[in-house]
C-alpha positions in Angstrom: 0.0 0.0 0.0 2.8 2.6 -0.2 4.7 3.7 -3.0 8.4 3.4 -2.4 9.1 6.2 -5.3 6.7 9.3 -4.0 5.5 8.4 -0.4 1.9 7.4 -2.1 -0.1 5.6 0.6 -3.5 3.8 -0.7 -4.3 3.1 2.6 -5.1 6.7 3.2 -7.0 7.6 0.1 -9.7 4.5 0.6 -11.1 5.7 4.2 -10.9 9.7 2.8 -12.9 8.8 -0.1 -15.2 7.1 1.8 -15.6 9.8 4.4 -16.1 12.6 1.4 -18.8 10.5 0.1 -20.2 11.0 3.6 -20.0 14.0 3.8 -21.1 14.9 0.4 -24.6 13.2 1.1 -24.8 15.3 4.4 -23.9 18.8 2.6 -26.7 17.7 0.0 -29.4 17.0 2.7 -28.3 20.9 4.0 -28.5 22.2 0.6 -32.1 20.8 0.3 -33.3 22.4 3.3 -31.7 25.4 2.5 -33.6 25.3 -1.4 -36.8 24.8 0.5 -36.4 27.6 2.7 -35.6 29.8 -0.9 -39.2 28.4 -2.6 -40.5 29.8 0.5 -39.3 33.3 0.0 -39.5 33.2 -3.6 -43.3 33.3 -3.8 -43.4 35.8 -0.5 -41.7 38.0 -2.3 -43.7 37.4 -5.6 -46.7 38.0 -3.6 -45.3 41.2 -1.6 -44.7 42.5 -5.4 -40.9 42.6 -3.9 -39.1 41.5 -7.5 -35.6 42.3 -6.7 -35.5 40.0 -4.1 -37.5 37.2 -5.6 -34.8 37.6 -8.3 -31.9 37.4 -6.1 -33.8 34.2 -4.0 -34.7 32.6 -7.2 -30.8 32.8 -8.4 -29.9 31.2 -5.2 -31.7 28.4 -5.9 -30.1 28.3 -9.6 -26.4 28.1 -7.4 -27.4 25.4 -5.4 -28.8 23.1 -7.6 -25.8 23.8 -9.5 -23.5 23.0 -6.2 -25.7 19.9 -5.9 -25.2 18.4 -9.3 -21.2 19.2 -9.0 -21.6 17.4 -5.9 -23.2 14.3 -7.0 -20.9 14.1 -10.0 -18.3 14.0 -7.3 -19.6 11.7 -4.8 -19.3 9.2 -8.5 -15.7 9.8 -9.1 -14.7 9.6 -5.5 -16.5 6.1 -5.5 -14.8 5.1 -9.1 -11.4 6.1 -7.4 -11.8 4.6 -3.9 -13.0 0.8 -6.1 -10.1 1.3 -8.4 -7.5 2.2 -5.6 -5.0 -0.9 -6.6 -5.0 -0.1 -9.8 -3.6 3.4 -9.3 -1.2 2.1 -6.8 0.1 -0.3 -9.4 0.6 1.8 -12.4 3.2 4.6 -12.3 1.1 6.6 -14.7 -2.5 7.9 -13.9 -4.6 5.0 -16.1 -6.4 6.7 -18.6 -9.6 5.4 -18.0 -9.4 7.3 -14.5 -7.8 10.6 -15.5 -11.1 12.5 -15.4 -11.7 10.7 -11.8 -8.4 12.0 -10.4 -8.4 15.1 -12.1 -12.2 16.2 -10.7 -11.0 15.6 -7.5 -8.1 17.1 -7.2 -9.9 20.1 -8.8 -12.9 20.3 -6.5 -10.5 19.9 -3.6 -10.0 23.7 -3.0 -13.4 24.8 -4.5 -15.8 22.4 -2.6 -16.4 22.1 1.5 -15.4 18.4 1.6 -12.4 18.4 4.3 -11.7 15.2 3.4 -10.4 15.7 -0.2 -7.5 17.6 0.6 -6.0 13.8 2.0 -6.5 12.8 -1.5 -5.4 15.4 -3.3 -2.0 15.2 -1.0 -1.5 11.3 -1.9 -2.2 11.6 -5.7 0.6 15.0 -5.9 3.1 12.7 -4.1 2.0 9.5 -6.8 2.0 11.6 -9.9 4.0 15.1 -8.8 3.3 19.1 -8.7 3.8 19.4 -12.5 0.2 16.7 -13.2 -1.1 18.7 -10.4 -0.7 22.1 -12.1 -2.3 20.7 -15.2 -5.2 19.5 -14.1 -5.8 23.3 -12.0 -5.5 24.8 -15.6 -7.3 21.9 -17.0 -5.0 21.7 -19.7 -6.4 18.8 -22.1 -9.7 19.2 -20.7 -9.2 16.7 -17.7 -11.9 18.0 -15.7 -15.0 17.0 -15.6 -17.1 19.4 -17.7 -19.8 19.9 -15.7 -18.0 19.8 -12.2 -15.9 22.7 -14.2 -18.7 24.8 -14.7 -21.0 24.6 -11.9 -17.9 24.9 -9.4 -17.0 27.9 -11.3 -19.0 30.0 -9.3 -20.1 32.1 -12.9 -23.6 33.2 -12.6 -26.9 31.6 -14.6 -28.2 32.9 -17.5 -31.1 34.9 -17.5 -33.2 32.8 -19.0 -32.6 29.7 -16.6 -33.6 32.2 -13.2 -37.0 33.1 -15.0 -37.8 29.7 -15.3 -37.2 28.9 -11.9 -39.4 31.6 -10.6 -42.0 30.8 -12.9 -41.8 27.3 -12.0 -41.7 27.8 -7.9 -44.5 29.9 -8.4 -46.2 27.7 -10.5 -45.5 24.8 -7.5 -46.1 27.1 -5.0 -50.3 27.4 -6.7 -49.5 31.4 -7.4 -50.6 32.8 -10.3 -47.8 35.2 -11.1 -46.4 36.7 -15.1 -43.2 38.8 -14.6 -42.9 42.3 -15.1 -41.7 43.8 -18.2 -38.2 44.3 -17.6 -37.8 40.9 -15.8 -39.8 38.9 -19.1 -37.3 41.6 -21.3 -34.4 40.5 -19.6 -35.4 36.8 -18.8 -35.6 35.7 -22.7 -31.7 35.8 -22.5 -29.2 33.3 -22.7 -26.2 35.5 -22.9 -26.1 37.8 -19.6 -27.1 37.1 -16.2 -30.6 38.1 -14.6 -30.8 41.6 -14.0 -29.4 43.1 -10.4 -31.1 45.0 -8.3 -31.1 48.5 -8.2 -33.6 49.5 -5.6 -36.8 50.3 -7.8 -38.7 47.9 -5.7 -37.8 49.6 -2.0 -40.3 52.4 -1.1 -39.0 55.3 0.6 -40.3 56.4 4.1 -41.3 52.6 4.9 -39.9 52.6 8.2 -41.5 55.3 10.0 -44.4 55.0 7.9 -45.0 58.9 7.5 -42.8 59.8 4.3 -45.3 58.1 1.7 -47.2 61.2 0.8 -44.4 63.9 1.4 -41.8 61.1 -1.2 -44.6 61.5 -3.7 -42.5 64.9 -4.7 -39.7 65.0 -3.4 -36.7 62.4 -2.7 -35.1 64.5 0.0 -32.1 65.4 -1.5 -31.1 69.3 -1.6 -31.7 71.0 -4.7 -29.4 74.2 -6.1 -31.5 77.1 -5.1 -35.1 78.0 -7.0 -35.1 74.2 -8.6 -38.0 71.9 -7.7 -38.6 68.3 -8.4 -40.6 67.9 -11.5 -43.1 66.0 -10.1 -43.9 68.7 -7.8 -44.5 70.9 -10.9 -48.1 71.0 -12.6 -47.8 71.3 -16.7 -49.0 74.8 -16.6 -45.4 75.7 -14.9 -42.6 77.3 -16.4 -40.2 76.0 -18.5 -37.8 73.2 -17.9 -34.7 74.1 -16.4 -31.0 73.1 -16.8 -30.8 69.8 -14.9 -28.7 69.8 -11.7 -24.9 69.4 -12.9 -24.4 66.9 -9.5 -27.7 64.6 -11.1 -25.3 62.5 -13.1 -27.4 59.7 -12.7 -30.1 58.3 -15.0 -32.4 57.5 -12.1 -32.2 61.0 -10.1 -35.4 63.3 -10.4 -35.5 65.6 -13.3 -36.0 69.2 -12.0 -37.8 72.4 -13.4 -36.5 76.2 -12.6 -39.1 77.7 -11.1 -40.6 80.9 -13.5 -39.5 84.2 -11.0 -41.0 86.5 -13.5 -43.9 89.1 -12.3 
């Protein structure tokens, strides 16, 4: 069981392999409390016309189904490796029918909560050296396990796949729910993420409860001198003004310059 050349010790790899296998199972049984929880707040949100979050809830379910299936890809090559273990202590050379195996593993090590890899991933750099090690990080050859590449990648979903998730909770959940424009716009994509938040959906004044009339014209920010907020302007009023030079953004109020004229 040891490898007189490297230091390589079977004997450790079997039980680690095992024990990540546990552990993978329990991590999954977390995950799926934790995506139950989400549904949950998914359709609360829906329901509290709170989009932004809903969006952000319904991504997180997108991650973890996506840590889930890396995981259970995992869990397989763990149990290929741990079956196969003499083999890979005979042969000098990483078999070629259990280079994706290996190389998975040793990838996920760093990018997965499964203590128990980083045994393995010591034993197989003492079997097959630093330099295989290095090329299965940069996947060089395309080693790695597709999948387990990109779900572990920690790259966000497309647009498309995090509409369909809170149509379909929503749909499980018995809410009758359609997405708002921007959200249907922005959900027919498959090349950008889901759109972030930006605070359109957070009311001013909710705290105290007294600023929902007095936010219907103004936002509270200072204005230069003689400006209003347009809203607070009827269409009989003068002109519109110059807009504040420090309103660089798209989404401050517009103001008008109030007519001083007798």
């Amino acid at each position: 069981m040891f490898d007189r050349f490297r230091g390589f010790r079977a004997s450790k790899v079997k039980p680690a392999l095992t024990q990540a296998m546990i552990r993978i199972q329990l991590f999954k049984n977390k995950k799926q409390v934790s995506i139950s929880a989400s549904k949950k707040a998914v359709v609360d949100f829906l329901k509290a016309d709170k989009i932004e979050k809903a969006r952000l809830e319904a991504e997180r379910i997108v991650r973890a189904d996506f840590t889930i299936e890396a995981y259970d890809i995992l869990e397989l090559m763990c149990e290929l490796v741990r079956d196969n273990i003499k083999t890979l202590e005979a042969d000098k050379q990483c078999p070629y029918d259990m280079v994706e195996a290996v190389s998975t593993i040793l990838y996920a090590t760093d990018r997965t909560e499964i203590p128990e890899l980083k045994v393995a991933k010591e034993q197989f750099i003492k079997k097959y050296g630093k330099e295989f090690f290095e090329d299965v990080i940069a996947n060089k050859g395309g080693v790695v396990n597709e999948r387990v590449l990109h779900r572990l990648s920690g790259q966000r979903p497309n647009a498309f796949l995090v509409l369909s998730y809170m149509k379909e909770v929503a749909k499980e959940k018995g809410l009758d729910w359609e997405p708002d424009e921007l959200t249907k716009e922005v959900g027919e994509r498959f090349d950008a993420p889901m759109v972030g938040p930006d605070g359109s959906s957070i009311n001013p004044g909710t705290a105290s409860g007294l600023g929902s009339a007095a936010y219907q014209v103004t936002d509270g920010r200072i204005l230069q001198q003689g400006n209003r907020p347009i809203s607070s302007l009827d269409s009989s009023s003068a002109p519109q003004a110059n807009q504040n030079a420090n309103d660089l953004q798209s989404h401050e109020p517009v103001v008008k310059q109030q007519n001083n004229d007798p």
